[in-house]
C-alpha positions as CSV (number, residue, x, y, z in Angstrom):
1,X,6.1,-18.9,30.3
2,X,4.4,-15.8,31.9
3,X,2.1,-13.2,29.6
4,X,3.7,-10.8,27.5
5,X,3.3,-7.3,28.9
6,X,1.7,-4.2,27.4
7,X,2.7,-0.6,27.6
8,X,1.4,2.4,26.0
9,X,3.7,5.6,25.6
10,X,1.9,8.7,24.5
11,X,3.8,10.9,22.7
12,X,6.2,8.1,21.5
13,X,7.5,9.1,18.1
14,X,10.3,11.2,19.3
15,X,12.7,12.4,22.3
16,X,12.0,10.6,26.0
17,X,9.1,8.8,24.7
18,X,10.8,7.0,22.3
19,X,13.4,6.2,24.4
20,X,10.5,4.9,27.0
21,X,9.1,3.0,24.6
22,X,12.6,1.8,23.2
23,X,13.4,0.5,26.7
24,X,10.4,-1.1,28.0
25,X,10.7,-3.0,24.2
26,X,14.3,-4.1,25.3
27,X,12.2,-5.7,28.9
28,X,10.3,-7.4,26.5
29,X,6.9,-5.4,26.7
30,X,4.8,-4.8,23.6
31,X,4.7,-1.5,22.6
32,X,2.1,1.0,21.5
33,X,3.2,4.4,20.4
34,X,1.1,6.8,21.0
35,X,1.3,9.8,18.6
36,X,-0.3,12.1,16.7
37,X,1.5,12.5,13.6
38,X,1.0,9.3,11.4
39,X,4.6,9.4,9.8
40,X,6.3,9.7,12.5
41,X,4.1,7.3,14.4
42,X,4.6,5.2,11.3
43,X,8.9,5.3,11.3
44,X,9.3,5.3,15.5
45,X,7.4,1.8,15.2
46,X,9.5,0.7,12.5
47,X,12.5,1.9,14.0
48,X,11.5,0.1,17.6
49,X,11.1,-3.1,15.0
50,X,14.2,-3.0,13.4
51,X,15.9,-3.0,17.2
52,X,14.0,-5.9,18.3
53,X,10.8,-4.2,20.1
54,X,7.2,-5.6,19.7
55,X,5.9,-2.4,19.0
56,X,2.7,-1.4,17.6
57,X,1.0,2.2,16.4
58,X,-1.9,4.1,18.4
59,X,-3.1,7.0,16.4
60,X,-3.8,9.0,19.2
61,X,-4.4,13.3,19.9
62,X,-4.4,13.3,24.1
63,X,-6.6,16.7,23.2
64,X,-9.2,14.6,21.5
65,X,-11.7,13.0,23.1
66,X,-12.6,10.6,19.9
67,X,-9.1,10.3,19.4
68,X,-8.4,9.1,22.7
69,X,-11.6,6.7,22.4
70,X,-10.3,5.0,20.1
71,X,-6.9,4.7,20.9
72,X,-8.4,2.6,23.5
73,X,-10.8,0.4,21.1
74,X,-7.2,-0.3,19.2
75,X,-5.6,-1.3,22.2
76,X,-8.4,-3.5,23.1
77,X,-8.1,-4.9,19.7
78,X,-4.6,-5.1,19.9
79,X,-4.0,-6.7,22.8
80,X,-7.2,-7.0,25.5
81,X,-5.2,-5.1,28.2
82,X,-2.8,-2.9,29.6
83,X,-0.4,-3.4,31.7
84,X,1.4,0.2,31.7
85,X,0.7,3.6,30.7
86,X,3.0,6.0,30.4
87,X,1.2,10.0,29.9
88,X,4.5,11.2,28.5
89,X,3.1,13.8,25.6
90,X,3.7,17.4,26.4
91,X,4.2,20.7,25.7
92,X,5.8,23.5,26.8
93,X,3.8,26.5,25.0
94,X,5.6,29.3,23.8
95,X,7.8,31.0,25.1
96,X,9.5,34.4,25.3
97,X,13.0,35.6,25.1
98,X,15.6,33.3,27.5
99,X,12.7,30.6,27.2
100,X,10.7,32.3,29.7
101,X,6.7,32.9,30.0
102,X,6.2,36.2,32.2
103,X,3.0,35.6,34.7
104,X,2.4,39.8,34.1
105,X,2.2,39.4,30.1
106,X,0.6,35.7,30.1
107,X,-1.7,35.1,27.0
108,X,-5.0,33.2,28.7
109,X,-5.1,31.1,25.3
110,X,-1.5,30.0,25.7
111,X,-2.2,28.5,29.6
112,X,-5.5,27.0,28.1
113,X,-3.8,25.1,25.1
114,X,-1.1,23.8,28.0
115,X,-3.4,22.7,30.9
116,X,-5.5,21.0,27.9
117,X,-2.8,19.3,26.8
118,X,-0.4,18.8,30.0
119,X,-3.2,18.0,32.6
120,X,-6.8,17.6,30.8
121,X,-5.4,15.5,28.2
122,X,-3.9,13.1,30.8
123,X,-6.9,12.3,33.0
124,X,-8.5,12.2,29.4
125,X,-6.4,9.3,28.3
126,X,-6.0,7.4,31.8
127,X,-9.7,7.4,32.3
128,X,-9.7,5.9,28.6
129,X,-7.4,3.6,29.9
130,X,-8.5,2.3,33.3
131,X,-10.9,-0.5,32.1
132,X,-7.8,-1.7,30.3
133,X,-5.7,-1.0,33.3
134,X,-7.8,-3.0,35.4
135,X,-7.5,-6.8,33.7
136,X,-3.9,-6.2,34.3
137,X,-2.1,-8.0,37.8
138,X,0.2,-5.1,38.2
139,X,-0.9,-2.0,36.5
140,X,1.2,0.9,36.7
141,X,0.6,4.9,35.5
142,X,3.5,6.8,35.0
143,X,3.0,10.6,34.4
144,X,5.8,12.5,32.7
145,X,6.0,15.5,35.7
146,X,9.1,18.2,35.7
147,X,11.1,19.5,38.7
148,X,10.2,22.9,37.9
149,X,6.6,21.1,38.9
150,X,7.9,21.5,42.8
151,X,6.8,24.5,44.6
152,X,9.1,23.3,47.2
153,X,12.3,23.9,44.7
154,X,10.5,27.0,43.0
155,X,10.2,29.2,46.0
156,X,13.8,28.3,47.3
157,X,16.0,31.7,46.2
158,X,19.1,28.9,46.9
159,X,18.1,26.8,44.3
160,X,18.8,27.4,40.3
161,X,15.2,25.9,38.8
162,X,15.6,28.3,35.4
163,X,13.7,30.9,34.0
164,X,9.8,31.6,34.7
165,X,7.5,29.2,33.2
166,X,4.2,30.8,33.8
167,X,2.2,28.2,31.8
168,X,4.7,25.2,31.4
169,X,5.9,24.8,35.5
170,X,2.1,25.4,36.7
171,X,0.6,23.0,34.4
172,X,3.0,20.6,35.5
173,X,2.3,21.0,39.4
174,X,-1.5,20.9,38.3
175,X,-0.7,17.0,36.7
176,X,1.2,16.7,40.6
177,X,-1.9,17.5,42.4
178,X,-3.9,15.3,40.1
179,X,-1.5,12.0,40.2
180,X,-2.1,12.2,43.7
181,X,-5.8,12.2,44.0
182,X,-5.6,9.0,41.5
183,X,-3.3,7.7,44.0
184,X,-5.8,8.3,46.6
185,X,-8.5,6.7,44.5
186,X,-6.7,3.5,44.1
187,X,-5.8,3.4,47.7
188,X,-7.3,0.0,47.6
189,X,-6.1,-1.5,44.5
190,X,-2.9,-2.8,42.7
191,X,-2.8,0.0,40.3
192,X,-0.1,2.4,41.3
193,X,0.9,6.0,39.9
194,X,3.7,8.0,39.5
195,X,4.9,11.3,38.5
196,X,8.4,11.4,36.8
197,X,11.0,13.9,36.1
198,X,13.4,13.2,33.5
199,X,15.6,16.2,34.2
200,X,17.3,18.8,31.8
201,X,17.0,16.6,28.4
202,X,18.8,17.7,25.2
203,X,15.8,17.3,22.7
204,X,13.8,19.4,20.1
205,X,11.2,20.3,23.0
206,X,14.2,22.1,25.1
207,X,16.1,23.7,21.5
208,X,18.2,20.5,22.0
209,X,20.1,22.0,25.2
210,X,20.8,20.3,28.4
211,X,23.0,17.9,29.7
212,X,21.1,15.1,29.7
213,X,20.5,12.4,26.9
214,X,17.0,11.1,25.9
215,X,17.7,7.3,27.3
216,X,18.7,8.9,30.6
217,X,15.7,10.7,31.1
218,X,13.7,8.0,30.0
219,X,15.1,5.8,33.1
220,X,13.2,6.7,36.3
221,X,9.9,6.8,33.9
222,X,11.2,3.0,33.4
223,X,11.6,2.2,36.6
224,X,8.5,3.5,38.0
225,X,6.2,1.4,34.7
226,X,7.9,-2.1,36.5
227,X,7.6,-1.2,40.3
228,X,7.1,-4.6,41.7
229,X,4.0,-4.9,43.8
230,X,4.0,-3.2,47.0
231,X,6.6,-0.7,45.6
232,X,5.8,3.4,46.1
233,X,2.6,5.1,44.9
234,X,1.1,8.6,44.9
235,X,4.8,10.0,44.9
236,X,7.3,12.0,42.5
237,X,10.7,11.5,41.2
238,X,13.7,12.1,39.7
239,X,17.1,9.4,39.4
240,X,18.4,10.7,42.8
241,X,15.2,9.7,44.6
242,X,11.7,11.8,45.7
243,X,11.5,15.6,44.5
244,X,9.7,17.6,47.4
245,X,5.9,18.8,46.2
């Protein structure tokens, strides 16, 4: 009977991360929600219980380096390894009238607090991660991307991507750029990395509006954290197949 695997979903308690975590559970991985907020760490894990999922909780703040530290201690605790990461927590920042941020009336703060979160707190937590990473046979990172990440989509007046972003869309090409150096990195390993967008999702991070349901956007983020060996790296996508950079 082969290993159990393990996965770690930041920002797990709610939305697509739950719903990441819900259906690597239902492929028989054990779970470690990553979150912040202990009571809602606390009920995601006992809801992922009550439907079956070996799921565990990982205090964790991707902003903290301490935090993040020993996230990693726990896991090593937990379970001695990782298999998958998933860098799934996010934010968006806030945002002006017809959920836009205007680049001409940007507050400086606002892009710091995302980029720390969004990009920083990513290398933050993989970094954390990698000596876990590296007793696995088949590692995989998944980052949680956007496709108002592409530049290619953003500067094409024929295509709809939404209202400026100027903090959320850069900060999200930023975590493109910097999945592909990793890619790069581990040119010459088994570890691959991903960037995933889950599309329009109706959750509390998008006021609940868009067409698509948490489980669906949770699927290519799925498929991408059980990529058989050999299978893409260094690339971005969405359920329809690559987004352009």
């Amino acid at each position: 009977m082969s290993e159990t695997k393990i996965a770690l979903v930041t920002g797990a308690n709610k939305g697509i991360g739950y719903e990441i975590a819900a259906g690597l559970g239902a492929l028989g991985y054990r779970v470690g929600v990553g979150a912040r907020d202990e009571a809602r760490r606390e009920t995601a894990v006992e809801k992922l219980r009550a439907a079956g999922v070996d799921a565990f909780g990982v205090p964790m703040d991707v902003t903290g380096d301490q935090s993040v530290t020993d996230a990693a201690e726990l896991i090593e605790q937990q379970a001695g390894r990782l298999d998958v990461l998933v860098n799934n927590a996010g934010i968006s920042g806030e945002m002006g009238p017809g959920w836009e941020q205007d680049p001409t009336a940007l507050d400086l703060d606002l892009v710091r607090t995302v980029v720390e979160t969004n990009v920083i707190g990513t290398i933050r937590v993989t970094n954390a991660m990698l000596p876990l990473l590296r007793r696995s046979t088949s590692p995989r990172i998944v980052n949680i991307s956007s496709a108002v990440a592409s530049l290619t989509r953003q500067a094409d007046p024929d295509i709809d991507i939404g209202p400026v972003m100027a903090a959320y869309s850069p900060s999200k090409s930023f975590l493109n750029a910097v999945t592909v150096q990793y890619a790069r990195q581990f040119a010459d390993t088994n570890i691959l990395i991903n960037a995933a967008c889950p599309g329009l999702v109706a959750t509390d991070f998008t006021g609940f509006h868009g067409p698509r349901t948490p489980e669906q956007g949770a699927a290519t983020a799925i498929r991408l954290a059980t990529l058989p060996d050999g299978g893409p790296t260094g690339s971005f996508f969405e359920d329809d197949g690559v987004i352009p950079w």
